[in-house]
Structures are given as structure tokens and as C-alpha cells.
N, C-alpha and C positions, 0 to 999 in steps of 0.2 A: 504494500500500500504506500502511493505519494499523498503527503500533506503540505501545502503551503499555505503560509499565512505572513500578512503584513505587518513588519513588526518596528515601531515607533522609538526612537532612539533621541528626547530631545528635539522633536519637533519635524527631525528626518526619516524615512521611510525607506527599510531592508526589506527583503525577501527572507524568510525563514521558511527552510526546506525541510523533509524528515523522509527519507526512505527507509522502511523496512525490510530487509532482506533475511534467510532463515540465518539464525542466532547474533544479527549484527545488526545496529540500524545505523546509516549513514546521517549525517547533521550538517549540514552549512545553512549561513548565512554570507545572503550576498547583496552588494549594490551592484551599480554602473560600471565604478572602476574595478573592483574585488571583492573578496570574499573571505571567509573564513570559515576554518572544515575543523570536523572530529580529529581524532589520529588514525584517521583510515588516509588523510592527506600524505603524499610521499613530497615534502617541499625539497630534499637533498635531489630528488628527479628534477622539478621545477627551475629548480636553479642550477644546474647541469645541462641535461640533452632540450629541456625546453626553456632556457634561459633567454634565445634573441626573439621570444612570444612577449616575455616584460611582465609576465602574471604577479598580481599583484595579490598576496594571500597570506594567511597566517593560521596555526594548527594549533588546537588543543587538544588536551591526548585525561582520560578518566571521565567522561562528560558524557551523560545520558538523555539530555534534551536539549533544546533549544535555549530555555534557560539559565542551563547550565552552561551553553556554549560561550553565553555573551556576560556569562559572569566570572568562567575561569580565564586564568593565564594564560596567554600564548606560548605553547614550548620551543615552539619555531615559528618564524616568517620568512620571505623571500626575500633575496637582495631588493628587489622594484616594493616591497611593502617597506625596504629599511630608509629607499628615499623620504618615505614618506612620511618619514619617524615614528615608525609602526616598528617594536621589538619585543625579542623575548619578553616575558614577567607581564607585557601588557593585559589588562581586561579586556576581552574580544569584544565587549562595549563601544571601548576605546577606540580601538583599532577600526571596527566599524565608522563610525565618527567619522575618525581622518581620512574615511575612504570616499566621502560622501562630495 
């Protein structure tokens, strides 16, 4: 099962996704420029064999809902999220935000 819903951050408006898959469920939240994913995200590929794409994204990894996504730490992000002063430790709140 796909669920999305719009989900209000401060005045601006993400995309919150939930795909259920058997024993996993996938999580991002996304805008325009980026997003941000569960730990099913691989950002060391992102920033490697898909780095001249410029994805702009950030991972948290123990997070079982949406919000939980936007309220845990980022373990990881992308070089193109670190232009954007999106780092580790962040709240995927946050990070959200400065994607907007």
C-alpha cells in the first residue's frame, strides 16, 4: 500500500510518502529540490556513481513513520544537501526547510 499526504512545515508544504513493502516500509519526505529517506537510502551511491544528477537528500536510519522521519537526525546527506547547509545531526524538519 502507497500513502501520501501533505505535510506542513512552518507555513511550507512537503510531500510525505509511506510505502509498505513485506517486512519493510519505505519513508521519505520530499519537496521541489529534495528529499529525505529512511535508511533504506544508499547516499554513499548518491554521491558516487550518481553524483553529476546533484540529488539533493538526506537519511535517517531507526525511524518508523513519517513523524519520526522529520523529527530524527540525519545520519547522512549528500554533498549537493551539504551546499545547502543540510548535515549530519540535523532534524529532517530542518533539513526539509532549507530544501524549500
Amino acid at each position: 500500500m502507497i500513502q501520501m499526504k501533505p505535510i506542513d512545515i512552518e507555513g511550507c508544504r512537503a510531500l510525505g510518502i509511506e510505502i509498505k513493502l513485506p517486512k519493510t516500509t519505505l519513508l521519505a519526505v520530499t519537496t521541489d529540490k529534495g528529499y529525505i529517506m529512511c535508511g533504506a537510502l544508499d547516499v554513499q551511491l548518491l554521491n558516487s556513481k550518481l553524483k553529476d544528477r546533484q540529488i539533493i537528500a538526506g537519511r535517517a536510519v531507526g525511524v518508523r513513520s513519517i513523524e519520526q522521519l522529520l523529527e530524527a537526525p540525519l545520519e547522512s546527506v549528500t554533498f549537493e544537501a551539504q551546499t545547502l547547509g543540510i548535515h549530519p545531526g540535523m532534524k529532517g524538519s530542518d533539513a526539509i526547510l532549507r530544501m524549500m
